[in-house]
C-alpha positions as CSV (number, residue, x, y, z in Angstrom):
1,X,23.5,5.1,4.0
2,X,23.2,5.4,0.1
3,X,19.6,6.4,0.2
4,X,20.9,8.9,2.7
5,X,23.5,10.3,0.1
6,X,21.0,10.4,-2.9
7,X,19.0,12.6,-1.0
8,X,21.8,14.9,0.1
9,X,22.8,15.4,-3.6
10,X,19.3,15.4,-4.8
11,X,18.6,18.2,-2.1
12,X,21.0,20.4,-3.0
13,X,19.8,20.2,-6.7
14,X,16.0,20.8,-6.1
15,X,14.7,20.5,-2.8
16,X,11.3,19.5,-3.9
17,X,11.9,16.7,-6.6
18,X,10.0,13.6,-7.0
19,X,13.7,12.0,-6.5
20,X,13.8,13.9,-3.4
21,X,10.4,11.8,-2.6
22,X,11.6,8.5,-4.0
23,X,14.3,8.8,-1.8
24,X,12.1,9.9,1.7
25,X,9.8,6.8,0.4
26,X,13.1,4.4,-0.2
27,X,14.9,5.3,3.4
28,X,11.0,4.3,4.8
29,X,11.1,1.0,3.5
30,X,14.4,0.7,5.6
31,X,12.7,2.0,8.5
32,X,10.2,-0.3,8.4
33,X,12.0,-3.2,7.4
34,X,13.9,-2.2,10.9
35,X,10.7,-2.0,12.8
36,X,11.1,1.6,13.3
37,X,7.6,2.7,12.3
38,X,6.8,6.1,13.6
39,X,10.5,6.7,11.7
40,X,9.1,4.7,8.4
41,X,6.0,6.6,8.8
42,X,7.6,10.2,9.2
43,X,9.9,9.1,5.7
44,X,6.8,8.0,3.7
45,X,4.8,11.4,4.9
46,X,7.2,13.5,3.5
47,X,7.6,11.3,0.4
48,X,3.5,12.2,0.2
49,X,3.5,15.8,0.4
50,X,5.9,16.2,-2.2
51,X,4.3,13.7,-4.2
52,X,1.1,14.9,-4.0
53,X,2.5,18.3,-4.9
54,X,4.4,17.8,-7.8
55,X,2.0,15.1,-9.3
56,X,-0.8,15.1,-7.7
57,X,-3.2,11.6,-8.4
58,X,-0.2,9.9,-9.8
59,X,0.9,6.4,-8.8
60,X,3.5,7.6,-7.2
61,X,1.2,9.3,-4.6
62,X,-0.8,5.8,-4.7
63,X,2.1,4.2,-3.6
64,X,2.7,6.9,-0.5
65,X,-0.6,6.3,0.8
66,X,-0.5,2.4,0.6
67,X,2.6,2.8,2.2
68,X,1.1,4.5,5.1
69,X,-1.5,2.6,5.2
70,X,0.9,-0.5,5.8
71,X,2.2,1.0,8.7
72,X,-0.8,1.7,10.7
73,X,-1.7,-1.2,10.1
74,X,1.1,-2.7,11.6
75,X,0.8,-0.3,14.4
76,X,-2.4,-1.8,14.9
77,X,-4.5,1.5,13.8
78,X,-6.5,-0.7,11.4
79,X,-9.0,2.3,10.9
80,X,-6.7,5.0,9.7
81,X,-4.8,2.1,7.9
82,X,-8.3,1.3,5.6
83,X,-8.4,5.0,4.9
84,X,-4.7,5.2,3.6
85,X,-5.8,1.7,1.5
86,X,-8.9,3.4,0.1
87,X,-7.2,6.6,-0.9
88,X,-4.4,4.5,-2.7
89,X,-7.4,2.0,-4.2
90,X,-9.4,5.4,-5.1
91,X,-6.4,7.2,-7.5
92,X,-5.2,3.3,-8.5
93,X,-8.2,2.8,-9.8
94,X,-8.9,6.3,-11.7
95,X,-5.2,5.6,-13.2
96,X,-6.2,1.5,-14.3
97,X,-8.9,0.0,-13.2
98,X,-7.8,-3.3,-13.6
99,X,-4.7,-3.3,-12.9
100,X,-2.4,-6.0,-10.8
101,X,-2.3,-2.3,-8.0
102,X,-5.7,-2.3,-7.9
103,X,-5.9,-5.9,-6.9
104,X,-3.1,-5.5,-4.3
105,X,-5.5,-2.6,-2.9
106,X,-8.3,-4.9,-2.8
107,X,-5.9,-7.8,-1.1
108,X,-4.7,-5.2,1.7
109,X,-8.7,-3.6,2.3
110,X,-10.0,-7.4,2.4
111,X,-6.9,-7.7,4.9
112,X,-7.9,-4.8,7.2
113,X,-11.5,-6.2,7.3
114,X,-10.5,-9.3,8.3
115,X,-8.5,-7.9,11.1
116,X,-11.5,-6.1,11.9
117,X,-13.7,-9.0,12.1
118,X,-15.9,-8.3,9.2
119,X,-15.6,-11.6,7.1
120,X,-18.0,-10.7,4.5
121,X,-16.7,-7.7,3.7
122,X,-13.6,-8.6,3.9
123,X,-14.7,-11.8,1.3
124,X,-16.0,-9.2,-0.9
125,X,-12.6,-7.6,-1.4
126,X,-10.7,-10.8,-1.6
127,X,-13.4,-11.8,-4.4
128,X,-12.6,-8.6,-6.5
129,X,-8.8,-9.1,-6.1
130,X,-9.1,-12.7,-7.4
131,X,-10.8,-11.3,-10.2
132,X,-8.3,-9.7,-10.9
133,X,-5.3,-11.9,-10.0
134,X,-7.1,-14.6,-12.1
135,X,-6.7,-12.5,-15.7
136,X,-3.6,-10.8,-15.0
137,X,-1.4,-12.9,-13.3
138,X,-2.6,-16.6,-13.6
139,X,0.2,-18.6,-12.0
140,X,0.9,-16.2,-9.2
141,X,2.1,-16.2,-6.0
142,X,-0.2,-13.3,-5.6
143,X,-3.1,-15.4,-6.4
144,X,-2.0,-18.6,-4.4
145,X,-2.0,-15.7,-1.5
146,X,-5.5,-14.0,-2.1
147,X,-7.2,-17.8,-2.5
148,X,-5.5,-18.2,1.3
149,X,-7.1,-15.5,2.0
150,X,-10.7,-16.8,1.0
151,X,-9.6,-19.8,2.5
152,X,-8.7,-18.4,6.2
153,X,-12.4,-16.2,5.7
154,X,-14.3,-19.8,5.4
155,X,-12.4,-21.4,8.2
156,X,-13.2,-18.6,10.9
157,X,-16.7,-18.8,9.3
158,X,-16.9,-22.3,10.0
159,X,-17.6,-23.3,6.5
């Protein structure tokens, strides 16, 4: 409902501000959080376009593709889901490459290959996350979630 209100006021103001976009992106996350995805996904497109226009390779447009990418892949698209991941890895990593985002990328890419049965791959991603995790964020639950991650690879390897 307020998300709903900032963008009517926001709207009026500028109909193409990157607060008209946080807001599209914010009543998303509600739709999602709902389980309304093709909703959540609609939100986060239109969060993207203006994104992308009004600051183009920005974090912000990072963010809209991850965001997308989370809901395919909980629609169970896992292909067009990796695509959204790469495109949010690709600008993510341009902007910092060694950032804590850039590990979350790797996290959801080593996910998706999982999913798709490709354990090595998918190893290869959580590797590069760790990394990551390891130097910026020691004592994380991040970390304790990508070493799972490794963990569950090994088992359905059998090692």
């Amino acid at each position: 409902e307020y998300y709903n209100l900032s963008l009517a006021i926001s709207y009026k103001l500028s109909p193409t501000s990157l607060s008209i976009a946080t807001s599209y992106n914010n009543i998303g996350i509600i739709y999602r959080s709902k389980g309304e995805l093709n909703k959540a996904l609609e939100y986060y497109v239109k969060s993207l376009e203006i994104n992308n226009k009004l600051s183009p390779n920005s974090l912000d447009v990072s963010d809209s593709y991850n965001n997308i990418g989370i809901i395919y892949k909980s629609k169970g698209e896992l292909d067009k889901a990796l695509e959204y991941y790469n495109l949010s890895l690709d600008i993510r990593k341009n902007l910092s490459p060694n950032s804590l985002s850039v590990a979350d990328s790797y996290n959801n890419i080593g996910n998706i290959n999982n999913s798709k049965g490709e354990l090595d791959k998918a190893l290869e991603y959580f590797y590069m996350s760790l990394e990551i995790f390891n130097k910026l964020s020691p004592n994380s639950l991040d970390l304790a979630g990508c070493y799972n991650n490794v963990g569950i690879i090994y088992d359905s390897k059998g090692e």
